[in-house]
Structure formats: C-alpha cells, structure tokens
N, C-alpha and C positions, 0 to 999 in steps of 0.2 A: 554412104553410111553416115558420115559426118552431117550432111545436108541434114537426115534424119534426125540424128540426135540434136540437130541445133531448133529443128521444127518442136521435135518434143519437150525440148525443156521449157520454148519460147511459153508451149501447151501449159506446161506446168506453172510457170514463172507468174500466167495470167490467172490461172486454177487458183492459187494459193497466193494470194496480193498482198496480205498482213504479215505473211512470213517472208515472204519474198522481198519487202520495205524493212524489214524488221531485219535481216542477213543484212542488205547492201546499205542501210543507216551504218549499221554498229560497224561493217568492215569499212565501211568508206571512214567513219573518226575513228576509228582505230589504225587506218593507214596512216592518216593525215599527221596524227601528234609519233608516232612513230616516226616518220619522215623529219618532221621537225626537230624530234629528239636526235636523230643522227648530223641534220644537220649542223648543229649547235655541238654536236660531240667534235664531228672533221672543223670545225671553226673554232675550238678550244685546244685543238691539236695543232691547228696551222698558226701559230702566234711565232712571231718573228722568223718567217722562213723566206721574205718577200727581197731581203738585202741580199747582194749576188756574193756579199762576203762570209754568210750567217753560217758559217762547216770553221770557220778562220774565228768566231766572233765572242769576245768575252767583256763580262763587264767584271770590275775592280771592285767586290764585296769588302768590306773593312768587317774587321775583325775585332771587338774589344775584349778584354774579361779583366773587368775591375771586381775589390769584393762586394759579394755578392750581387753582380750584375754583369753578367758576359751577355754579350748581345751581338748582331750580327747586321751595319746599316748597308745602305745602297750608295750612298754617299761616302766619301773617301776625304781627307786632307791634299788639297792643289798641288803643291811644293810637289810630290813623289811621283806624278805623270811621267814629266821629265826624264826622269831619273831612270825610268822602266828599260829602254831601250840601250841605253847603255850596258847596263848590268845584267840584263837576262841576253842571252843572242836569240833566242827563239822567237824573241818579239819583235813585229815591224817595224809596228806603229802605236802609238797611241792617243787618243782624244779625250777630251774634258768639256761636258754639260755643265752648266752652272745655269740652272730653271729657275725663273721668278715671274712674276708678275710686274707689269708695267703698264704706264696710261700713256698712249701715244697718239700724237696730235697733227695733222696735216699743216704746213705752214700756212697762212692768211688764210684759214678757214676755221670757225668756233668750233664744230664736233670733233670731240675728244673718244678717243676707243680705251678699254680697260682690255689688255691684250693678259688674256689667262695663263699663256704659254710661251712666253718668249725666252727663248735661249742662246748664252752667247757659248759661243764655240770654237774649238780650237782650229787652226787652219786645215790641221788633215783632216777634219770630220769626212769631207765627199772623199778624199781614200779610204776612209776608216769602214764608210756604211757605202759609199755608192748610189747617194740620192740619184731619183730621176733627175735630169736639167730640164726645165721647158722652154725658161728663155737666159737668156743673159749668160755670166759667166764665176756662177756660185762658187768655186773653187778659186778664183783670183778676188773675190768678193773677198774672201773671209781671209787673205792675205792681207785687204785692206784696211785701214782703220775705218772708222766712221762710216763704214759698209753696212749694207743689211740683204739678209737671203730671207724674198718669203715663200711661204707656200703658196700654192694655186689657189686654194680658199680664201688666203689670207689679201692677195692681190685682188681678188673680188669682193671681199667685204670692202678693204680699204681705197680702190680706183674703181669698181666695178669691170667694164670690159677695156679698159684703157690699156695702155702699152705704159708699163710701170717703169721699166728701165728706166734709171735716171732721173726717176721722180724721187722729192725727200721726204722724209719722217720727222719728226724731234721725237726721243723718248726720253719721259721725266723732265719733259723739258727741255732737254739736254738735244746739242745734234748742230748742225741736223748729222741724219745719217744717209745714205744717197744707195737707193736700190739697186743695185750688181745683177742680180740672179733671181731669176724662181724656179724652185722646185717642185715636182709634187708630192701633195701633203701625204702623211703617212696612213693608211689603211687602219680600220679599226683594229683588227689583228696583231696590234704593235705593243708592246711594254710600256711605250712612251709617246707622247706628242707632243709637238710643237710649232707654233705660228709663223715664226721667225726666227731666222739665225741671226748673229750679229759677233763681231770679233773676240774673243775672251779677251782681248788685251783692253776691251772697253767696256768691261765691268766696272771699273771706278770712273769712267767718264760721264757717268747718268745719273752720279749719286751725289748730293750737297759737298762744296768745296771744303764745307770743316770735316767731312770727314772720310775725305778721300786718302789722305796718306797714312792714317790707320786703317783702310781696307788695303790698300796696296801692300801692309807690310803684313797682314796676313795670307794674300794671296801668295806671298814668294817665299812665303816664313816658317809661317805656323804649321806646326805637322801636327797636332793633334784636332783641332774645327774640322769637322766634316763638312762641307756645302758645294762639292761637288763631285758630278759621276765620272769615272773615269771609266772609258772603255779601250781595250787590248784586241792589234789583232796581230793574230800569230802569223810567223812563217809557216810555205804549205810542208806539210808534214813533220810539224814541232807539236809537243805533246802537252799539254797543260798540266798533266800533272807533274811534270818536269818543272816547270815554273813554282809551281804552290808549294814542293818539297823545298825550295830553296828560298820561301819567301821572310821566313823568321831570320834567316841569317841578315837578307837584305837589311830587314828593319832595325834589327840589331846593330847594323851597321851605319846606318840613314835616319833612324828614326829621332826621337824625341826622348834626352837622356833617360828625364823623369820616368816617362812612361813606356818607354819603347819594349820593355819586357812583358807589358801588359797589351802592344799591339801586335796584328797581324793581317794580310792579306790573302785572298784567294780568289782565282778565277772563276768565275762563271760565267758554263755558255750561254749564250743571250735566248741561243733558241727554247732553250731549256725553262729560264724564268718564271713564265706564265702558270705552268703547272708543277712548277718545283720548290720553287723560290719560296722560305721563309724571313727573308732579310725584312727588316724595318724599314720603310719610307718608298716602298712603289708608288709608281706615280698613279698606275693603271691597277685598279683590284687583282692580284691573281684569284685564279684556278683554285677552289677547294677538293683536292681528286676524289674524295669521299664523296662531295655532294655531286660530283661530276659522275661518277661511279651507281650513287642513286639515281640520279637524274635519269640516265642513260638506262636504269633497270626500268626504273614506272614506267619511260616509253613504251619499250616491249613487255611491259607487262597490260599496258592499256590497251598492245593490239591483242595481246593473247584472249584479254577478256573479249573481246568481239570476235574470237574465232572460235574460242568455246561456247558463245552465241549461236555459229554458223553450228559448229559439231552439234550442239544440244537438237535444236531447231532441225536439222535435218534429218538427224538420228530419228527425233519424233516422228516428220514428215512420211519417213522410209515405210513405217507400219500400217499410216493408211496408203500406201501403196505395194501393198504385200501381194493384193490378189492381178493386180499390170505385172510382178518379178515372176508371178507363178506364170502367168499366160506367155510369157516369155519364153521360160525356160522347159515349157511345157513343147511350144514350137520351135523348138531348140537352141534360143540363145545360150552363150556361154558367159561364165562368171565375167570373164574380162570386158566382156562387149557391155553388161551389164554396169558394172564400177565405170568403164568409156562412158555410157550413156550419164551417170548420174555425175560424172566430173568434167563432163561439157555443161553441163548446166552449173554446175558450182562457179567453172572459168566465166559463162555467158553473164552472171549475175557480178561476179566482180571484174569485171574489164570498165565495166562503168566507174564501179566505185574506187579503180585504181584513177580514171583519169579526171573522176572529180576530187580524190585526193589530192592529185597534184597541185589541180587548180587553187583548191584549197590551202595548201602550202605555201603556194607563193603567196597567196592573197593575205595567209595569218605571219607572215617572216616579216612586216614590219613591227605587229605588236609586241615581238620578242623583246625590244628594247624595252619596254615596261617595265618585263620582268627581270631582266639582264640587265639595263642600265646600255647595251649596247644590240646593233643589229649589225648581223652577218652580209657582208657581200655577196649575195648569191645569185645566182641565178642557172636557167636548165642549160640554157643556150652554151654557158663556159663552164659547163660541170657534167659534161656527157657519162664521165664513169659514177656520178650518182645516179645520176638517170638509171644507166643500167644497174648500179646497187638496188636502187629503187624497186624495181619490175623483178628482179629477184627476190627482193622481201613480198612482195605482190605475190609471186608465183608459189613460193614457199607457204604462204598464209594461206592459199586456194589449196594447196596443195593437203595440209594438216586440218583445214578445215570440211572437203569433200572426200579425203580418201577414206575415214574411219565412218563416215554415212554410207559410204557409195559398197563396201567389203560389207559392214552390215546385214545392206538391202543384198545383198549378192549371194550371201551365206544362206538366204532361205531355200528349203526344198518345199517341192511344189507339193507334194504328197501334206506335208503339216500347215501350208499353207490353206489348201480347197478344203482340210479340216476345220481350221480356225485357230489352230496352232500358234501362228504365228503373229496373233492379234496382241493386242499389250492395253495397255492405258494411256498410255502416252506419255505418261509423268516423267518418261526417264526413270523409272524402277532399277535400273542398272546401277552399279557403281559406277561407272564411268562417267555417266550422263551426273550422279547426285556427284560427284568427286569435282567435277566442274563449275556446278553452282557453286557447292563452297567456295574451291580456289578462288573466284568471282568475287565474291562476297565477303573473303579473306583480305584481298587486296584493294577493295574500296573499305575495308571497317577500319585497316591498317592507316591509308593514307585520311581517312578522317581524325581519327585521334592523332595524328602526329599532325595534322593540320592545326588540332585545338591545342595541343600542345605548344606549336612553333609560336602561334601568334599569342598566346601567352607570356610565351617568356620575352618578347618582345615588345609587351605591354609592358610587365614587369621594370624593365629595362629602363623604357621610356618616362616612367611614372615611380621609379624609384628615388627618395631621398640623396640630394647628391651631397648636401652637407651645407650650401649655398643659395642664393635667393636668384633664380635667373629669370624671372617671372618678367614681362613687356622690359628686357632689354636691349639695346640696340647694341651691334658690335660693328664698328666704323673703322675699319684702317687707315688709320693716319700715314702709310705709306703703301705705295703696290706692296702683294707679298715677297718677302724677297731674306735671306739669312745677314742681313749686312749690318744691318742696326745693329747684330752682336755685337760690334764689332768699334761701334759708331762712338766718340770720345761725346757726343749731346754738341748741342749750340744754342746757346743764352738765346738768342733772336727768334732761334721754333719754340723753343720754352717761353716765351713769350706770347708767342700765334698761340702756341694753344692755349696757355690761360687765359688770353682776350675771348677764345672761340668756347672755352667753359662758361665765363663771366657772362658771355652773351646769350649762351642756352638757356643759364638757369632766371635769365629776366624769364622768359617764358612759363608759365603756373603747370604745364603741363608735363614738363618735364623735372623729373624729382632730383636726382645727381648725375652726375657725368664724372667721371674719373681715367686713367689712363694707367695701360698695362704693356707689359711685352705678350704678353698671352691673356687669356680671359679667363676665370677659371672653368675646367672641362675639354678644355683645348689646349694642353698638354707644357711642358716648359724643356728647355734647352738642360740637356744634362752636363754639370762641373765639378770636375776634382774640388773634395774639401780637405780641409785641413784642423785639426783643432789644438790642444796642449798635449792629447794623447795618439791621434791620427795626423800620420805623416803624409804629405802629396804622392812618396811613394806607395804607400799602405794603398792606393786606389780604390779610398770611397767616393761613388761620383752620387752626387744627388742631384735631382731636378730644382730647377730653382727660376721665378721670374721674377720681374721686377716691376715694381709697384707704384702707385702714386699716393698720398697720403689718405685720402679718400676710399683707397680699393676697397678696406676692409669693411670700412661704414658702408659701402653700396652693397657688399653683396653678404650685408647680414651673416658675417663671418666675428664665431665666438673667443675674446681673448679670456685665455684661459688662464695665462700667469703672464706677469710683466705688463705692458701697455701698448698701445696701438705705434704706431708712427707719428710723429708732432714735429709740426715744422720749429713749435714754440724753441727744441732744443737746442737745432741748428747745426746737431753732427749726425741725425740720422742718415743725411743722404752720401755722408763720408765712412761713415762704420755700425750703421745699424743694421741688424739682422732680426726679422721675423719667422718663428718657424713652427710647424706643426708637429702634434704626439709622435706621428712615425718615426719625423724626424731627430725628434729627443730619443726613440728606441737605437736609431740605426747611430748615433753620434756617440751612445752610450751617457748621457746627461744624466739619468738618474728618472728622474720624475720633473714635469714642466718649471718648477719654484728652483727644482735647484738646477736647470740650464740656463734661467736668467742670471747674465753677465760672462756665461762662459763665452770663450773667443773664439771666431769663428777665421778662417781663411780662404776667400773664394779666390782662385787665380791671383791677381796682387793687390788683392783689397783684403787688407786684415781689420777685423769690427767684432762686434760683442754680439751677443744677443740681448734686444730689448723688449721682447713680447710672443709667447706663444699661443697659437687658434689652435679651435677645432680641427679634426683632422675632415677635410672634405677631399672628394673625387675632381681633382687637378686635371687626370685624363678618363678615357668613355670606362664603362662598366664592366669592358673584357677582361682588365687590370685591378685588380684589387687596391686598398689603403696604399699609396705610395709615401717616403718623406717625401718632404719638399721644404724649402727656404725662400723667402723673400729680402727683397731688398730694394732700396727708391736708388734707380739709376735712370734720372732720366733721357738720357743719350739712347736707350733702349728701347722706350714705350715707342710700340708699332699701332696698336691698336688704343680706341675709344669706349668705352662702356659706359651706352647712355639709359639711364632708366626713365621710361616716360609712363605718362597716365593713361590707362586702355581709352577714356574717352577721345573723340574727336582723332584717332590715329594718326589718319591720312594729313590730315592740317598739321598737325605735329611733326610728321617727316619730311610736307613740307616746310616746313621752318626751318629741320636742320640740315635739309640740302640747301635750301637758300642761303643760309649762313655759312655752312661748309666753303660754298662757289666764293664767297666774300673773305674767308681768311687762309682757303688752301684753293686758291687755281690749278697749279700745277698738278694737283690731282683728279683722277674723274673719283665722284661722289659716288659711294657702294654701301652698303649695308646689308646687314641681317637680323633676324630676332634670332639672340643668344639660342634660344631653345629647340629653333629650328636645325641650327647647325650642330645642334648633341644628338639630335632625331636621325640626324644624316650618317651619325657615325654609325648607324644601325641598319643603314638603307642595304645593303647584301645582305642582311637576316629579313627585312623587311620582305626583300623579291623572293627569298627563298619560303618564307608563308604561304607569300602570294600562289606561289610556282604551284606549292603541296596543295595546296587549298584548289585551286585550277585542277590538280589531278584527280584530285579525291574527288571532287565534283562529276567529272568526266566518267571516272570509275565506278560510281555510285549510278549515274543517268546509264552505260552502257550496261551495267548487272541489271538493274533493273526495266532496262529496255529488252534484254535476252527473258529478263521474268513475265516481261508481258505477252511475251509470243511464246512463251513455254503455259502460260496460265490457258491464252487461249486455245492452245494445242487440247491441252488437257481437260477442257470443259467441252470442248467438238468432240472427244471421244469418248466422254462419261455423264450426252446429252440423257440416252437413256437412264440409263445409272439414277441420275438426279430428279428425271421423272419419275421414278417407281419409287423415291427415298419422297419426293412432295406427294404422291396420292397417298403415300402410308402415314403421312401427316409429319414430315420435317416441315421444322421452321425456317425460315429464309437465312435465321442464324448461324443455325448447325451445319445448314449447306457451305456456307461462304466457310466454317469452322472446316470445313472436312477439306475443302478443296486448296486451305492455307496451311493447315497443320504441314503438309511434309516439307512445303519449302521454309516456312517459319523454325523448323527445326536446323533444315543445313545452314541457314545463316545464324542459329543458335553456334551451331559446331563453332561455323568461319569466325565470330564473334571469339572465343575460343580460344583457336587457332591466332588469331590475329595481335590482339592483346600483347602475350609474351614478347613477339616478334617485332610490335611497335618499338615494345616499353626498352626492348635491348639496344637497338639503334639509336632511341630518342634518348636515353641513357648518355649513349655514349657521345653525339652532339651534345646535348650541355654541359661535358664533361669539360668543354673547349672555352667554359665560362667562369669565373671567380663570382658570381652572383646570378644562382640560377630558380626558377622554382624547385620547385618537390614534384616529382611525377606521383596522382593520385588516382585511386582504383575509378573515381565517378569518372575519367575522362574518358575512359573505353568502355565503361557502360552508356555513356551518353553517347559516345559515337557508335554504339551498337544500338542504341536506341531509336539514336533514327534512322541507323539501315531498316531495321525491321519496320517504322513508322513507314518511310519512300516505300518498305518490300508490300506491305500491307494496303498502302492504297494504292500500289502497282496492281496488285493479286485484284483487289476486292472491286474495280471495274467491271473483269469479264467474271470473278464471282457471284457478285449481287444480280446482276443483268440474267445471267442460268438460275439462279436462285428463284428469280420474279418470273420467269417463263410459264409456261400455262403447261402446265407438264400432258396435257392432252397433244399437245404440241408436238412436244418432247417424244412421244412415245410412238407418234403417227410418223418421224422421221426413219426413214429408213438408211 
C-alpha cells in the first residue's frame, strides 16, 4: 500500500509542477529562517553556562542613588573585594577585572599590536571561573608579578604556531612580562572577553612613573571610583539572597563616610546577565527579551505563512481531484486510506525541503553576524537534540499543512461528486482558505511598516542636531583606553609632547584645529559629586563632567551663552575655573546662566568659580535626553585628541598624522576614528534590528505572494472556460485581469487593516525606550499597504493578462 501511495503522489508531484515548486519553495524558506530563528533563540539562552562554576557565579552590581540619579553600574570600587570573604561566610572566593586597552610590543621586533581586551586579574580568577589550561601554568602565572595568561587566539595572533611559554611581552612599554599560561579563549556566548590576563597587582606598573602612586592609592583607597568588576563565588548551597539582604549594613559599615548611605551592592548571577541585566557598562550588548520575544515570533510566523501556502494550494489542488476521491471511494476505499494517500504526498514533497533547509542553515549561520554583531557556535554534528527539534518542527509543519487538504479531499461523497457537486472555483471561496491569505498578508503588511518605521527612526537618530560641530573629525587616543587618567596628577613633559604634536599638525593647511579632551563630545563623561554654597557633598548631586583643553569649545562650534570661554591669557582657569551648560545651571539651582557666573563650584577637592556657560548639547548618544554637565582644563586627564581636518585629500592627511603621531608618541600604536562614525555605532543594535525587520518583511511579502502566485494560477486553470465565454461576449482584457484580482486585492484590503493597529501598538511601544523619537504617521501603513497590493497586483496580473489574451476559441475547446 505504501509503495502505492509513494507511486501516486510521485504521479501527481509530476501532474502539477508549478504547485508542487511552489509548496516545496515556500516550505523549504519557511523551514530554513525558522531553524535560524531557534537557533539564535537556544544561543541567547546559553550565555554564560560554559564555566563549570556558573550554578556558584555572581558578579558585584554597585548600586548608587544620588539626587536625582540612582543608577545601577557593572563596575564596583577595588578596595571592597577583599573585604567580601571575611564578612559574608557564604562567600568563597572573590576576583577583580580591571579591562583596558593596551599597545603591546614584542621585544627587538617593530610591530606593535593595540590589544582591545586586555585584563589584569586577580590571582583566584582560574578558581573563580575555571578557565580551560592549554599550556603553561595560568594559575601560578597570575600568582606572579610581571606574568601574562593569554588566550589561544591571542598566542596566534601574537607568535603564531610557536610554543609561547616563556616568551615576553612589553605593555605600554612597560615589562617585560613573561608568558606563564594559555588558556582558551572565551566562546562568543560570554558577558565578557578578553585577550589576556595579566596580575592586578600590575596595574600601575604599565602606567607613566608620575602617576603611579596616585593610581595605587586609589586602587587600595578609594571606595567610591568604579573601574573594576568584581565577581563572587559562593559556597555550594549558600543563598545569594542572604548575602544582598545584608549588604547595606556591610557598606555602612565599610563604606565611604560621605557617601556610603547613598551606596550599595548586589549580586548577580552571571548566567543570568545576558538576558536580564540592566546595569550600565556591559562589555557585551545584552539580550533585549522583547525584541528576542519578537524575533522568535516572525520566525514561526514566517513558516506559518508557507504552510498556509501548502493548506491554501492544496485545498485548491483537492477539487480538481474530486472525480480520482469518487472513483476511490466508489471501489471502496475508506476516508483514512484516502487522507494516508494525500499525506504521503504532503510528507514526499517536503522531506526534500526539510534537508535543503538544513543545508541552508548551516550555509546562512555565518551571515547572522551581520545582523547580530555575533555568530552562533553551531553545528548538527554537536547539537543532535536540535536536529531532532528540527525534524519535529518539519513533521509538525507536514503535518498542519497536509492534514486539513487531505480530510477535505476525504469528506467528499461520490454521489455529489459524479453530479458535479463537488466542483468549486478554486479561489478558495471558503473562510478558511480567504482567513489564510489575509493572516499572510497581515503579517508581511505588519513587518513592512515597522520596517519603515524602524529605520526611520534610526535615521532620525543619526541625522539629529546634537548641539556640536562633529563634522571630518578625527578622535585619536592619546593613551590605550583605560579609567586611570582619572585619576592621573598630569606631567609637564606629556603636556609638552602634546603641544609640540598640536604645533606640528596645524603647520599642515589641511588640518583646521586639534584640541584635547577627557572625552569628546557624544562620548559620554565620568560622573562626580558637586558641591556648591547651597549643595552639600552629602546632599548627593553627581553630574557628569570632562575635561577640557582651551581650544575644545572653539573646535566644536559650541555657544557661550554667558561669561567666557577658557583663556590661558588668566592663568587660574586650569586651577579654578568652571565651564557649564543650561542643564547644568537647572540641576545646581543658579537661577538663569548670567546669574551662575561666579558662583562656586566644588568638584572632589577642587574648589573654582564658574567662568562661562554653553549651549546645552548631547554629551552622550540620543537614548538620553539634555544631561547637565561641567567642564574643566585638567590636563592630567585628557585621554583623547580631537582633530578637525579638511574633507580634501583625506588619506594624505591621515597620513601626516600617523606620521607624526609615530614621531612624538612611540609607545603608542596610532588609532583613530571619525568622530561621526563612532556616534553611528552607538546605534549599531537598532541599526541590525532594521535590518533584521526589513529581511523579514522582505521574506514575508516574497512567500505571501509566492503562495498568490500559485493560488492565481490555480484559479485561472479552473475558470479557463469561464473567461472564454466573458471574451466572446466581448470583455476586455481589463475587466478580465479586474475580475480575477478583485477578491484577493480585497483580503489584503482587510490584512492592511488588520495589520496597521497591530504594527502601530508594538512600534509604539519600542520608541517608548527613546527620549528623541519620530511620530508614528498614518502614510507609513498606507505605504506599506501599498506596496503589498503593488508586489500582490503584479503577482496576480502574470497568469491574469496571459488568460486574459488567450484566444478564447481556445479556451472553450479545452475540456
């Protein structure tokens, strides 16, 4: 019997070629982005599970609430690691990340490397997490001073296939440091990465001599500077929330007099992070579970629409096959044999398209990164229970796609059939059959307008006034990135370098100013208690605030509004002046800009005036609204360069100031950006998630109206006559194509509709997550209805026009 039904479907599969391409198209990329989308769901779920300590594993969340700014970072103050294991008994152990960037240099060889990720770490890290080892001996490495643990990647980029052990480094110059250990590198799946370990105790040994014993005495001191992570792991079966309930006493008792009322700590589990985590300063983007939550619907909502493809197409299929059910049932098969017969052919037709899905999948799981920013580990060979997830979403899809055709074709009686009873149109006259278009057409009209929606406001975004001139400039770090320069007392001899390394840009006609910052503006500033004649250090106003060089404000076309710029002409700005923006006169309580010039300002133990207030511009990206902020010339601090050059001749231009860079800063490797590029980036996860929608709505729009094309031609094979006897009576070629588009042009009227409200709620509620958003307006879902109908209409009007121009003598002689 089986033999049978595999002969006859084979029969059929070959009968019916355009339907048959047309089912195993739409269900094979309807598998394929379903597969995808789970993949990407279990790889959003597995983030940090890969440490054999990750059930024990918490990181040290700091806790602040100054007025009005309570915030929650990822970074913790050094000093209180320590301290953990004593006071709590629940806790083992604890470890301290301190991530920066570094340029690090092989001995007697020129190539210098800019290491993005280099971390010094505290000795129990390998108790803490349980690195892989691969060589050496990482654990008494980081015991050692002037040690270094790298990763697998890292010993390849840096020796290639050599045996590293014992070979040495300089970083910053500094060193050497003599390789111990490698490990292997971390899985993208991780919270965090990093290149290299290296000792915490040799954080100040890579940084200029003047200002090592001001980072030291932060490192042992300071409890309130955040710049490093602190991660906990517990004893087996101690409770974290036992810990967090007692953590304000601790601080209370530990903490920082001024402020300790205003801190606090809390654990959190690491494996948790990725898709929980709202703290400030992840290293790795988390998880938005909402769009993770969408994402995970369009997948199966993409295979859905190719299986109401299959349902539609076959249901049609079944009625010119009424009079094979009769002769059937006439020689007495029975309904089940009959639904058997039509759901071996449903299975026959996608067993292919499940194992060119797969192919497919593996072959599309590298482009993910595009849209992600990262790519999944995957593979079939070590993921056998996807595999079987897989072939259950396969069987399930065969299964909802053949069984409502196959009962259909089974329900006829042969009496209404040899009448003609049982004939139809084929349109899908049924609810069920038009309920499917719509949903179809629902869900491609939806993901168009939120497509035009998304990348709107990400234009928006990118092409909004920021208050500032950032137009061809360059942003140069005058040191790897790293929090220390907070921290850093200056030294007359770099303040020197750099004003020779300015003096010498601007001989150049191509380059208009060069100036220097702790931050640049758009890229964000270091938050500090102020103080003024009516706000106390207690009272816990923090405001963001960088530091300046006299020039910042002249370069980036930033307006004083009352008082005056900076001028060296005075000669105590760099001792007590203060520049500050309108926010900043709201949140200080000044009054109006005219009357906060002269009032007294107190940052940490620099007490100064205010000598000039700007414009208020966007200091950080657009997700944040007007922040205050203050300036100050401290040059001990400026990290970064801001150089403005002329769009001509670019390239000649950037070489000039890596050449000159190599000439007054060796110990650094030469970097750059355009300022504009890098405010573009803050936007790069809204950018992929455009992209993402835009890819779906594409897909969803191509498989509706891949199902419309094999529903139009169904429906012109069964109403050839029809359309001859409507041409001898003298239709026009018009009215034909008119007649045979009206009924589908109307359910994508409905889906259109339907679709609209359902956008406008979700998309609503994403830009609700923005302080500067567009306006959702009605033409965006009329336009993206507009071109469903425009794709539906020259879907339709192929096999329309073509029966239209038929020679209806033709037409009428078919039987």
């Amino acid at each position: 019997m089986l033999r049978n039904y595999i002969s006859i479907a084979f029969r059929q599969i070959r009968k019916n070629k355009l339907f048959s391409f047309v089912n195993f198209a739409g269900l094979t990329l309807g598998l394929t982005f379903c597969f995808l989308t789970f993949i990407w769901y279990r790889f959003e779920h597995s983030y940090d599970r890969h440490y054999p300590t990750t059930d024990r594993l918490y990181r040290l969340n700091y806790e602040l609430n100054f007025t009005g700014s309570a915030f929650t970072i990822t970074r913790s103050p050094a000093p209180f690691a320590p301290m953990l294991p004593n006071y709590f008994p629940e806790i083992e152990q604890t470890t301290r990340f301190y991530p920066r960037s570094i340029s690090v240099r092989i001995p007697d060889q020129d190539q210098g490397f800019e290491v993005e990720n280099a971390f010094f770490a505290d000795s129990t890290t390998m108790q803490v997490f349980g690195f892989e080892t691969l060589q050496g001996d990482p654990d008494r490495a980081l015991h050692t001073p002037f040690s270094i643990v790298l990763t697998d990647k890292t010993a390849l980029r840096f020796f290639g296939k050599e045996d590293c052990i014992g070979k040495q480094l300089m970083l910053a110059n500094q060193g050497p440091f003599t390789v111990g250990g490698v490990i292997r590198a971390l899985p993208e799946n991780a919270h965090f990465t990093f290149d290299f370990l290296a000792p915490f105790r040799n954080i100040v040994d890579v940084e200029p001599d003047f200002a090592r014993e001001g980072i030291l005495d932060v490192i042992q001191n300071n409890k309130l500077a955040s710049y490093a992570t602190t991660y906990v792991l517990l004893k087996k079966g101690a409770k974290a929330a036992s810990v967090n309930a007692r953590f304000k006493n601790f601080v209370l008792k530990n903490g920082m007099k001024e402020v300790r009322d205003k801190q606090n700590f809390a654990l959190f589990p690491v494996r948790d992070i990725h898709l929980q985590s709202t703290a400030e300063g992840e290293v790795v983007p988390t998880a938005n579970p909402d769009f993770l939550q969408i994402f995970s619907l369009i997948g199966v909502l993409i295979l859905a629409i190719a299986v109401v493809n299959f349902v539609n197409l076959s249901t049609a299929a079944q009625l010119s096959r009424a009079k094979e059910v009769g002769v059937r049932k006439v020689l007495g098969s029975q309904s089940w044999q009959i639904v058997g017969q039509l759901l071996t052919e449903t299975f026959l037709l996608g067993l292919p398209a499940f194992l060119l899905a797969l192919l497919l999948t593996k072959q599309f799981l590298g482009q993910m990164e595009t849209f992600f920013g990262r790519k999944p580990d995957f593979s079939f060979a070590q993921n056998a229970e996807m595999l079987l997830l897989f072939f259950g979403v396969f069987t399930m899809a065969c299964l909802l796609a053949g069984i409502y055709p196959a009962v259909f074709a089974s329900r006829f009686k042969a009496t209404d059939i040899f009448r003609g009873k049982a004939s139809g149109k084929g349109q899908g006259g049924n609810w069920l059959t038009q309920g499917l278009i719509t949903l179809q057409f629902t869900v491609a009209v939806a993901l168009l307008a939120g497509a035009g929606i998304v990348l709107r406001q990400i234009d928006y975004l990118k092409n909004r006034p920021l208050g500032f001139n950032r137009d061809m400039t360059l942003a140069v770090p005058l040191f790897s990135q790293n929090m220390n320069n907070l921290f850093s007392p200056g030294d007359q001899q770099l303040r020197n370098r750099t004003n020779a390394f300015e003096e010498k840009l601007l001989q150049n006609p191509s380059i208009r100013a060069v100036t220097l910052a702790s931050n640049l503006p758009g890229m964000g500033g270091a938050r500090h208690p102020i103080a003024t004649e009516k706000i106390r250090i207690e009272d816990g106003v923090v405001l963001p605030g960088i530091s300046v060089d006299y020039d910042f404000i002249k370069t980036f076309d930033l307006k004083i509004v009352a008082g005056r710029d900076f001028d060296k002409t005075y000669g105590t700005d760099h001792l007590e002046g203060f520049i500050i923006n309108n926010e900043a006169v709201k949140a200080l309580h000044f009054g109006s800009p005219q009357a906060a010039i002269g009032q007294s300002i107190q940052r940490g133990g620099k007490k100064g005036r205010v000598v000039g207030v700007v414009n208020d511009f966007h200091s950080e990206n657009l997700r944040t609204g007007l922040s205050p902020l203050f300036m100050e010339v401290s040059p001990g601090t400026f990290s970064q360069f801001g150089i403005k050059i002329s769009s001509a001749n670019t390239p000649a231009t950037l070489a000039y100031v890596e050449k000159t860079w190599k000439e007054f800063f060796p110990e650094k490797v030469f970097e750059h950006r355009f300022l504009d590029e890098s405010l573009a980036d803050s936007y790069r996860e809204e950018s992929r998630f455009a992209s993402l929608i835009a890819l779906f709505a594409g897909v969803a729009i191509f498989l509706s109206c891949f199902g419309l094309f094999g529903m139009i031609a169904f429906v012109v094979r069964q109403r050839t006559k029809e359309i001859g006897i409507r041409k001898v009576l003298g239709a026009s070629v018009g009215s034909v194509v008119a007649l045979l588009s009206a009924d589908f042009i109307k359910l994508i009227l409905v889906a259109i509709l339907i679709a609209s409200p359902i956008a406008y709620f979700f998309l609503n509620k994403w830009l609700a997550d923005f302080t500067y958003r567009i306006t959702i307006q009605w033409w965006i879902f009329a336009l993206a209805g507009l071109v469903a109908v425009i794709i539906a209409l020259f879907t339709i009007s192929f096999h329309s026009i073509k029966a239209a121009l038929a020679n209806p003598v033709q037409s009428l002689k078919t039987e």
